[in-house]
N, C-alpha and C positions, 0 to 999 in steps of 0.2 A: 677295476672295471673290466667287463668282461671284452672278447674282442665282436660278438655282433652287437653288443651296448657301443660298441667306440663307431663301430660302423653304421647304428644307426644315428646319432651323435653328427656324424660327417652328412649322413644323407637329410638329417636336421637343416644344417645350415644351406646346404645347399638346396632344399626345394622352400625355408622358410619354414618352417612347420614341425613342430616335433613329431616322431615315429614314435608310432607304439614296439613296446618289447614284451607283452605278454597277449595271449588272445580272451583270458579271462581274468578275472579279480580275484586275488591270493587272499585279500584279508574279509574277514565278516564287518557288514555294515546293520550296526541296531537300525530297527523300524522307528527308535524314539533315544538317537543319542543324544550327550550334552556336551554342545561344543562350550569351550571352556578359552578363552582367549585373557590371559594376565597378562600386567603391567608393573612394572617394577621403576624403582626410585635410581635415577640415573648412580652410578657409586657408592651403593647400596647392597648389598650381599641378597639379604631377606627382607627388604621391606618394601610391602606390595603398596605398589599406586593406586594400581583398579583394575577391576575386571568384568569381564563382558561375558556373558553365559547365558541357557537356556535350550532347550529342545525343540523348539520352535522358530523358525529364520524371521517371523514376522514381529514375534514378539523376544526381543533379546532385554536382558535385566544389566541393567549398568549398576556398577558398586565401586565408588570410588572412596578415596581416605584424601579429606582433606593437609593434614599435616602428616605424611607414613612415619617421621620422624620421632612423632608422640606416640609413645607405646598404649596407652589407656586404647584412644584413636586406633591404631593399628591392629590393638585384639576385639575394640569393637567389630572394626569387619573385619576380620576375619567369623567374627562368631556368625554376621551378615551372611558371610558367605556358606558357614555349614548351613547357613539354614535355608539355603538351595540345594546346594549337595546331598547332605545326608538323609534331606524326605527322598530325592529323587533314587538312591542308592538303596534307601529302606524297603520302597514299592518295590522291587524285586525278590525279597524274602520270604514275601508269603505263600506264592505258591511254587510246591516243588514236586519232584520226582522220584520215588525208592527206584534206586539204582542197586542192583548184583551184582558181586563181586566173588570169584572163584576163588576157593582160598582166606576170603578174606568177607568180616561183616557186613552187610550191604548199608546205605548213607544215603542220606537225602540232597538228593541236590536241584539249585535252583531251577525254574520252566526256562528262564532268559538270567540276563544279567545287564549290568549298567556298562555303558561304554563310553568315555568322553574322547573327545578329538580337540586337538589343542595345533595352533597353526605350523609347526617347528619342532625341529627336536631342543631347542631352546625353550619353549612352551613346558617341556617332558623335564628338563632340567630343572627350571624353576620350581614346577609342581614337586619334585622330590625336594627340594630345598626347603619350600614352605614346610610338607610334612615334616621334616626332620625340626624345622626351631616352633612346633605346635605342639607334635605328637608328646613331649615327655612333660608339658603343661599342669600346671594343678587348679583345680576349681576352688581351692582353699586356703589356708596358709599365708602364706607370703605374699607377694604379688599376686592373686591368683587372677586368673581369666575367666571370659564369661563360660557358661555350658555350652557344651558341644565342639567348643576349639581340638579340646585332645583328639575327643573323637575321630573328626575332621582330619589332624594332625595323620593319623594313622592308616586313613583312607587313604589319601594322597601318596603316602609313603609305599601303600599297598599299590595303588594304580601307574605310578613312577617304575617301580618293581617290574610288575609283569609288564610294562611299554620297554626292557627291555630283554625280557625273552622269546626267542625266537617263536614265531608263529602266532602270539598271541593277538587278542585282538581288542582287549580291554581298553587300552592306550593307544591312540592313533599318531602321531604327528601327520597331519596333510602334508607336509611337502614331502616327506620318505615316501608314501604310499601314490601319489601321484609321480614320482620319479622311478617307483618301482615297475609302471605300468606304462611311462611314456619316456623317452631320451629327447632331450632338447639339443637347439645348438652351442649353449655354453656349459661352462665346468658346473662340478658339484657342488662347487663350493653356491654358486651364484645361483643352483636349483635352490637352495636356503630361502629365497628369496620366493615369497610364495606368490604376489602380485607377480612379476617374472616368471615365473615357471607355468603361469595358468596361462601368462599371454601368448608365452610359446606354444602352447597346448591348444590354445582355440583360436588365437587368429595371427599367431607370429608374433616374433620379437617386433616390442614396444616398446621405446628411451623412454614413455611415461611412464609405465611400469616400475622404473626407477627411482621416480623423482617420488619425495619423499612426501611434499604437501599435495599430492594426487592421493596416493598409496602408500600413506605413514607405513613404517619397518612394521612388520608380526609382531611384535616384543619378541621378549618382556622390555628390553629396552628401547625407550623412546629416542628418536631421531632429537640430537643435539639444541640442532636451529628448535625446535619445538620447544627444547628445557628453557633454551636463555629466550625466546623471545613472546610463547604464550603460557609456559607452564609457571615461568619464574614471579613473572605481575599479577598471573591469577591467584598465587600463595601468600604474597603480599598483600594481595587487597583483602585477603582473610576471607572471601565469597565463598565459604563453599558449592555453592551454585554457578559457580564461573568456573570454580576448577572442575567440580561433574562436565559442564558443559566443553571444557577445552579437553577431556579426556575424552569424552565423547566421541569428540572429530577423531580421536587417533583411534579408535577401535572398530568403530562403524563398519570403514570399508575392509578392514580383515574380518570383519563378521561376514558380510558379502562372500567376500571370496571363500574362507571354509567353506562356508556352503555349494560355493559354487563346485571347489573340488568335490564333495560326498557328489552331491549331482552325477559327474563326470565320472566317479567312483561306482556311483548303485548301476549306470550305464551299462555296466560289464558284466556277464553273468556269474557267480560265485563259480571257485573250482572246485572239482568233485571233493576235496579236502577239506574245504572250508568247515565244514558244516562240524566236520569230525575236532577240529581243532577247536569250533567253539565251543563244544560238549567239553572239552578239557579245561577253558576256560571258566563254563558255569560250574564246573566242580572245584576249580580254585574260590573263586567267589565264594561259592556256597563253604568251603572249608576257612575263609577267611571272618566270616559269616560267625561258625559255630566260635572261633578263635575266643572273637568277641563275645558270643553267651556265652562262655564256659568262665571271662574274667583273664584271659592271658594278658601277660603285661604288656608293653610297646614294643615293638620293634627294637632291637638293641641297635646302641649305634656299629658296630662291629660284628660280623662273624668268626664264634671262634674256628681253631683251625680245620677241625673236620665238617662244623655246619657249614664254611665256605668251599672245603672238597664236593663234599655232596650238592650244594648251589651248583658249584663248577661244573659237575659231571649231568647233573642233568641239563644242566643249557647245554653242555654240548652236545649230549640225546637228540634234546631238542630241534637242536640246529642240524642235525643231520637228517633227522625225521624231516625238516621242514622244507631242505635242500631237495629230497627226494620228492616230495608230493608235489612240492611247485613243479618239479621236470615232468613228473605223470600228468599232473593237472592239461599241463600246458606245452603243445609241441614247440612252441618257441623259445622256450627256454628248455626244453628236450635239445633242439638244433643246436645250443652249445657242445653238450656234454659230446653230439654228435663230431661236432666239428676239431674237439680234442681225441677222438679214438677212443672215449667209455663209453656209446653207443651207436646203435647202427639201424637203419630202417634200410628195409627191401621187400621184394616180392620171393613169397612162398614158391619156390622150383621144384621141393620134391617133398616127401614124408617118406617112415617107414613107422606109422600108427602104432601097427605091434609089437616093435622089438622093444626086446626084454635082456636085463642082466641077472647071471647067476644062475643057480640050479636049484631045483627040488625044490623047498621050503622059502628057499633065500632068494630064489628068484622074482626079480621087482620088472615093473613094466614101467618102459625107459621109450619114449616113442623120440623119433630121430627127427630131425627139421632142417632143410637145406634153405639158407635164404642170399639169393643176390643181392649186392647190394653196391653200392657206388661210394659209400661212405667211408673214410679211413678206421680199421677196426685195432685197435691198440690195447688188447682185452688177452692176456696171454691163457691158455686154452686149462680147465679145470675153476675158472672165475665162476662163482654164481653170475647168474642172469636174472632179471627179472622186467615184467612188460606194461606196458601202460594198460595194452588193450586188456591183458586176462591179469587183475592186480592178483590175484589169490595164487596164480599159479608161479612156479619156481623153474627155471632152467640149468643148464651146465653147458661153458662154451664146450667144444669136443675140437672142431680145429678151425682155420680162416687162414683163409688165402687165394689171389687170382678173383678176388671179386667173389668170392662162394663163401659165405659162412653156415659149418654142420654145430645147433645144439641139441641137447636133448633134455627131453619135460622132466625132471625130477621130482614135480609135487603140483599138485592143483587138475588131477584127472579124475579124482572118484577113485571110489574104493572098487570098483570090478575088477576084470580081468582084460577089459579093452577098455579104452579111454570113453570118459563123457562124452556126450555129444557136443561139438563147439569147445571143449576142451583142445583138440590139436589146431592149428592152422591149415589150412585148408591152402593146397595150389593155386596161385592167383592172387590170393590176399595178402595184402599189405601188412607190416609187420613193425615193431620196434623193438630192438629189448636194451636196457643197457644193464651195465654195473651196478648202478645205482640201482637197490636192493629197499624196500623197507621191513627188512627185517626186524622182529624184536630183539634190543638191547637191553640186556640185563644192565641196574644199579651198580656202581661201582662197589667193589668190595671197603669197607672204612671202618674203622673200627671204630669202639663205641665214645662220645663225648671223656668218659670217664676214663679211658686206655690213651687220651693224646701222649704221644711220646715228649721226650722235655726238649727235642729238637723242634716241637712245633709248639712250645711255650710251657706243655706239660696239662693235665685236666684244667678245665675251665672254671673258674666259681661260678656259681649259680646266679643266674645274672637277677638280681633286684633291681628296682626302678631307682634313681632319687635324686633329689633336688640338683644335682649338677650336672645332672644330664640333659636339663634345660638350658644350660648357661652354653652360649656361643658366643663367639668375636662380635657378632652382629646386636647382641641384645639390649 
C-alpha cells in the first residue's frame, strides 16, 4: 500500500467516506459489457451452481443447475451457458481493422472486443477454473459433452489469462477496479467485499452492507446459513424451480451493485492511456480469434520452461509500461512517485533554448531547463527524464540542489537547428518530469523451445491434446 493510499485510508475513516486516489479511470469500460457473476457448490472445486449474466442491468439471464453434483446436469449448463457467451464473443469478429506493422506483416484486428466484469477477484478465479475442467472436453467418445463446452472452456481460460496482466481490460474484477480508484476506511482484505466497498463509496460505512441476507457474499461461494437453511430443502424437494428461485435471491443484489460500480466507473473520464492499452487488447483478441481458425489445440495445462520465461518477461514489460502511464495519466498517482524523490514538479526559472553539445558534425542541440521546485528530488544526475506534459520528448537530469533542478531536452524538439515551438518550457510554466520513462523495452533474449537446457527440464515434447487432460480431482 502506498503511503498517500494509507493516508487517504486514514482521511476515510475519519470524514466517513472514501477518498478518491486517482483523478481519472485507468481501465477501458465496453459500451456493451458482460457482466458475468457465478456461483459455485459450497466444497466443491469446479462445480457451478448458477450464474447471473447479460449486457443489459434490466435484463439479466439466470442459469442455475439443479443437482451441480450430476455431471450430464452440470455440462448441460454449462453448454446453457456458452450459448450466452460465445454468440456475445462471436459478434465482435466481424468487423475489423488492417493494422501495419514495421518490420513485420500487417493483421487484422478486431473494431472492439468482448469485455466481461465479474464482482471479485474470486469471480476471475473461478472463471479460470471452470476453463481449465471444460477446455480439454470431447464432443465424442467417451463421456462426451454437449457442442460448444470446449469451446467455451477456452474462452474462459483466455479471459482468466489476460484479467491477469497488467493493464488489461478484458477482465474486470469490480471490487480491484473501484479500490484502484477510491480508498475506504477498512483493509483490503474487506474491500473484497463489494456491497461494503460501494457503501463506503457512496454513502459511508453500512453494518448492512455486511449482513449476508441484505447483501448475499459476490461468490462464487454462497454464505453458509443460505446452504443449510434455503439451498439444502430446495435440493431435496427436487423443484428445480425453487432452487432457480432460492439462487436467484443470492445473485439479484450483486447484479445491482456490479452495475452500480461500472456507473461509478464510466463517471471518470478515461486516462490518456486507456485507449492505447485497449488497441493491445483487441489485437490479443483478434490474435486469440485467428488461434481458433487456424485449429490450435487448448491451452496446455503448463508452460514449458521458456514459453513461461517469455509469459514472465512480457507481464513484467507490461507492468512497467502500466506503472508509467497511470503516473502520466494521472497527477495523483504522479504525487507518489513525487513524494519518494523519482519526480519533481516546479516552475520554469530559466532556459538556455540553444545550447548545444559537441562540435562540427557532432554537435546536437541540448536546450538547458532550470526548474524550482519544493519537492524532494532523489534522482542522481545523468538519470533519463521524461514528462507528462510533452510524452514524446526525452530529458537528462544535469544537477539538483537548494531547491533548483538544471535538465536538459535530449530528444522530442524537431529535427532544425532550434527547438520546436512549445517544444522547450517556457518561464512561468509549471512542469513535471520524473524517472519514470516509457521507454521501449525490447523482448527478453530466450532461446528457442528446442535449445531448453536440461537444467530447465531439457526440449519440450510437442504438446498433443488427450483424453487425461480432462481428468481432475473434481470430475
Amino acid at each position: 500500500m502506498s503511503l498517500l493510499t494509507s493516508l487517504a485510508r486514514l482521511r476515510a475513516i475519519d470524514e466517513g467516506v472514501a477518498q478518491p486516489i486517482a483523478t481519472v479511470r485507468h481501465c477501458h469500460l465496453s459500451a456493451r459489457p458482460m457482466v458475468f457473476i457465478p456461483l459455485k457448490l459450497s466444497g466443491e472445486a469446479a462445480a457451478p451452481l448458477a450464474a447471473m449474466l447479460g449486457t443489459d442491468p434490466a435484463e439479466p439471464r439466470l442459469l442455475a443447475v439443479a443437482q451441480p453434483r450430476n455431471r450430464d446436469l452440470r455440462f448441460a449448463w454449462t453448454a446453457d451457458l456458452a450459448g450466452v457467451l460465445l454468440p456475445y464473443v462471436a459478434g465482435f469478429t466481424a468487423e475489423t481493422e488492417t493494422v501495419e506493422r514495421r518490420g513485420a506483416d500487417p493483421y487484422e484486428r478486431a473494431l472492439d472486443a468482448p469485455q466481461l466484469i465479474v464482482p471479485n477477484r474470486a469471480g476471475v478465479a473461478f472463471t479460470r477454473l471452470l476453463g481449465r475442467s471444460t477446455r480439454f472436453r470431447r464432443t465424442d467418445g467417451p463421456f462426451p459433452v454437449p457442442e460448444g463446452v470446449p469451446l467455451l472452456g477456452r474462452w474462459l481460460t483466455y479471459f482468466a489469462e489476460r484479467a491477469a496482466y497488467p493493464g488489461s481490460s478484458l477482465m474486470l474484477a469490480a471490487t480491484d477496479e473501484l479500490a484502484r480508484h477510491w480508498a475506504s476506511g477498512q483493509s483490503a482484505l474487506e474491500d473484497a467485499n463489494l456491497a461494503a466497498l460501494l457503501a463506503w463509496i457512496t454513502d459511508g460505512p453500512d453494518d448492512a452492507a455486511e449482513d449476508p441476507l441484505i447483501w448475499p457474499p459476490a461468490g462464487p461461494a454462497t454464505d453458509p446459513g443460505f446452504d443449510a437453511e434455503v439451498l439444502a430443502p430446495a435440493m431435496e424437494s427436487g423443484s428445480a424451480e425453487r432452487i432457480a428461485e432460492a439462487l436467484r435471491t443470492q445473485l439479484e443484489p450483486t447484479w445491482r451493485l456490479v452495475w452500480r460500480a461500472v456507473e461509478l466507473l464510466r463517471g471518470l473520464e478515461p486516462g490518456a492511456s486507456v485507449a492505447q492499452r485497449w488497441e493491445h487488447d483487441r489485437g490479443s483478441f483478434s490474435g486469440m480469434t485467428a488461434q481458433l481458425a487456424e485449429g490450435a489445440p487448448p491451452q496446455a495445462r503448463r508452460d514449458g520452461a521458456v514459453a513461461a520465461a517469455a509469459r514472465l518477461s512480457r507481464m513484467e514489460r507490461a507492468q512497467a509500461a502500466y506503472e508509467v502511464q497511470r503516473a502520466y495519466d494521472d497527477p495523483l498517482v504522479m504525487a507518489e512517485y513525487r513524494l519518494t524523490g523519482e519526480a519533481f514538479a516546479g516552475e520554469v526559472v530559466d532556459t538556455v533554448p540553444g545550447n548545444t553539445e559537441g562540435e562540427g558534425r557532432s554537435r546536437k542541440l541540448r536546450p538547458l531547463v532550470t526548474v524550482k521546485t519544493d519537492d524532494p528530488v532523489r534522482i542522481p544526475p545523468g538519470t533519463s527524464l521524461g514528462t507528462p506534459e510533452r510524452r514524446g520528448q526525452g530529458a537528462e537530469l544535469v544537477s539538483a540542489g537548494d531547491g533548483l533542478v538544471t535538465l536538459k531536452i535530449t530528444k522530442g524538439m524537431g529535427r532544425g537547428k532550434t527547438p520546436a515551438p512549445g517544444a522547450v518550457p517556457e518561464i512561468g510554466e509549471r512542469v513535471c518530469y520524473s524517472s519514470l520513462t516509457d521507454e521501449f523495452q525490447g523482448a527478453a533474449a530466450l532461446p528457442e523451445p528446442e535449445a531448453t537446457p536440461w537444467t530447465h527440464g531439457g526440449p519440450p515434447r510437442p504438446y498433443e491434446p488427450a483424453d487425461e487432460d480432462a481428468r481432475e480431482e473434481w470430475s
